[in-house]
N, C-alpha and C positions, 0 to 999 in steps of 0.2 A: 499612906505608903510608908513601909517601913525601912528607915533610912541604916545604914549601918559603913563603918568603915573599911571597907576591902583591902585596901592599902595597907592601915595600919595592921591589920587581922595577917598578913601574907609578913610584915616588916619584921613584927616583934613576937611572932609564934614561929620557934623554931624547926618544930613539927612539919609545919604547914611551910615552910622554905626550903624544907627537904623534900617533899611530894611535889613539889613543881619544880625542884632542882632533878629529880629524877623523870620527871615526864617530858622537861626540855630535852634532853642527854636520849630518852627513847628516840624521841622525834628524830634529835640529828642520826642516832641510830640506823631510824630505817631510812629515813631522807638517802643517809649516804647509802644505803646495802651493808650496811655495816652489821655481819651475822655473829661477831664476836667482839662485843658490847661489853655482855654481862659475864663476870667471874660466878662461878656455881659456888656461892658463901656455904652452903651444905659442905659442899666436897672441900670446901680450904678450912673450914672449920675442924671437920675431922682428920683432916692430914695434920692439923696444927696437933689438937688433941692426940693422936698417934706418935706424931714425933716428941711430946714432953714425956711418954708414959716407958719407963725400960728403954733397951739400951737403945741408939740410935744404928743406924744403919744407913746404907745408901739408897735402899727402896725407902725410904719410910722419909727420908728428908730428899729425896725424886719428887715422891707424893707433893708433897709439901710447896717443893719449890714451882711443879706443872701447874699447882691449883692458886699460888701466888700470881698478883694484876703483871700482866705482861707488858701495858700498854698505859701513856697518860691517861686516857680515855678509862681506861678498866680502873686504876687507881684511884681516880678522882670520884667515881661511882661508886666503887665499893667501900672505900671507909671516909670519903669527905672530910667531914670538919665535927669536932666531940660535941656532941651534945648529953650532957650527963641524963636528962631527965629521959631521955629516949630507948624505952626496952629492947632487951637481945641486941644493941647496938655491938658492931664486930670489933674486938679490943684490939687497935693498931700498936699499942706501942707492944704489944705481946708478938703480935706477927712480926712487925718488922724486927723486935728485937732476934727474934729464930730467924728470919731471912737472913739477916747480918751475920749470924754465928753458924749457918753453914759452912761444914769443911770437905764432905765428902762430894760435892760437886764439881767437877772441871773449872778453872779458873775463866776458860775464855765461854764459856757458858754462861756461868755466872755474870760475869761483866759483860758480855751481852745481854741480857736479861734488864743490866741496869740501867744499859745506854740507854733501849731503846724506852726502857719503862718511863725514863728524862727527858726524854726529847718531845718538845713542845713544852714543857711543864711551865707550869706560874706559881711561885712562892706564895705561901699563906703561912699561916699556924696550926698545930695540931699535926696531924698525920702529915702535912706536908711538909713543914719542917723538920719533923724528926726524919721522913727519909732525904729531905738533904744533907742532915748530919752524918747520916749511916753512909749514906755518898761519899762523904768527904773524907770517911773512917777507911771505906775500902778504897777509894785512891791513894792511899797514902800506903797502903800495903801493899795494891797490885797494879803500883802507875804504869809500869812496863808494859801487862796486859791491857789496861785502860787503852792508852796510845798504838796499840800494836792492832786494835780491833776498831778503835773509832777512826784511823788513818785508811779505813776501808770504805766510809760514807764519805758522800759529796760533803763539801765544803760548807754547803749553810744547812744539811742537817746537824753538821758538826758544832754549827755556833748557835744552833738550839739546842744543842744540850747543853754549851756552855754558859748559855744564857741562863739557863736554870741552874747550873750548876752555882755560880756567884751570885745569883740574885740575892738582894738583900735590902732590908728596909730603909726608906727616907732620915722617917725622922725619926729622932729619937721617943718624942712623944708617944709614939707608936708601938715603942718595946725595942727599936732598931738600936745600933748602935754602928760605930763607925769601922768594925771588920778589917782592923789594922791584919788580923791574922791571911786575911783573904790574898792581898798583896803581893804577901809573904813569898803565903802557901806555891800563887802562881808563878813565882821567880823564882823559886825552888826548882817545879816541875817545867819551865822553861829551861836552865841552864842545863836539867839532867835529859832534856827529851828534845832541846832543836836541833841537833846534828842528825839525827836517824827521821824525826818528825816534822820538819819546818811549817806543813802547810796545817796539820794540828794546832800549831803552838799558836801561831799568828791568829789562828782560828780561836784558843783559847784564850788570846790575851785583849780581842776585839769583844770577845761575850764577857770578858772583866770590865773593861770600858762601859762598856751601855748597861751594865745588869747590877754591879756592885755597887748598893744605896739607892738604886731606880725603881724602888717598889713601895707604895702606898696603898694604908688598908681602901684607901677611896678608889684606886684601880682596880682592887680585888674583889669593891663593891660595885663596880661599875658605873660611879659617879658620873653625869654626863649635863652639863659640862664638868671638863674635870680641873678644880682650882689651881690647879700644877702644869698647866699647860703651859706651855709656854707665851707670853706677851707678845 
């Protein structure tokens, strides 16, 4: 009988982690009814490709932005985690960087698009960190709008976005570091946003509490038991 390693074959071929990271994600798919899944990579491919080529326009970064992941779910499908050796893989930091530099979009469109595309999210690296940074880029330009549209959802979808929003690495070992700027950042948009937002801010400052430094690559791997649990 011929014996072979499934385990290690599924651990350390990255290929092969992506073809069952994609066939889970169907499952939950149809499990839930869930008929909008999948981003059509054809059609954001070439909206992407349209919007670098001549001048820009408002159709052409429309395109761009209807065919960009609307949701964590579409996000997390569509560009995951880089794998170099992986052909036609879709270049994230190319998309997100064009999503970021839209200007002919409506602002409260926009920042809709971003809330909801956050909520629920889980920090990693790769694509998913860079659009937490691009996150952090456009709240600091359009805090106003941010708070003026996320004060419209309930209260704990509000602190799962903020949850992703501050999430950030344990330990340093791990690339983390201690995100003095995050603190900051949140006392900043506290003192300018709790007299018109209160139930926002309280919301934003309890997803800095649990989320700021509470993330290990061993929860992103699903480590079970996980050695960080608490004693």
């Amino acid at each position: 009988m011929c014996k072979y390693n499934y385990r290690r074959l599924i651990t350390e071929n990255p290929i092969m982690k992506q073809l069952i990271f994609i066939a889970l994600i169907s499952l939950t798919c149809v499990g839930e009814g869930r008929s909008q899944c999948y981003v059509d990579t054809a059609k954001l491919n070439q909206a992407y490709r349209d919007l670098i080529k001549g001048k820009r326009t408002y159709e052409k970064e429309k395109a761009f932005f209807d065919a960009f992941p609307s949701s964590w779910m579409e996000f997390i499908l569509t560009y995951q985690w880089y794998y170099p050796n992986i052909p036609n893989k879709l270049n994230y930091v190319e998309h997100i960087e064009i999503f970021e530099s839209l200007k002919l979009i409506p602002d409260t469109t926009y920042c809709d698009k971003l809330i909801h595309l956050s909520i629920g999210g889980k920090w990693s690296g790769d694509a998913i960190s860079y659009l937490q940074e691009v996150l952090h880029n456009v709240m600091n330009k359009k805090s106003n709008v941010f708070f003026a549209r996320l004060s419209k959802y309930t209260k704990g979808i509000q602190l799962r976005f903020w949850q992703f929003y501050w999430s950030s690495l344990y330990r340093v070992t791990d690339g983390g570091s201690n995100r003095d700027d995050y603190p900051k950042e949140c006392e900043l948009l506290k003192n300018r946003m709790r007299t018109k937002y209160p139930e926002t801010v309280k919301a934003m400052e309890i997803g800095l509490n649990y989320a700021l430094g509470e993330i290990t690559f061993d929860e992103v791997e699903n480590d079970f038991p996980h050695k960080y649990f608490a004693k």
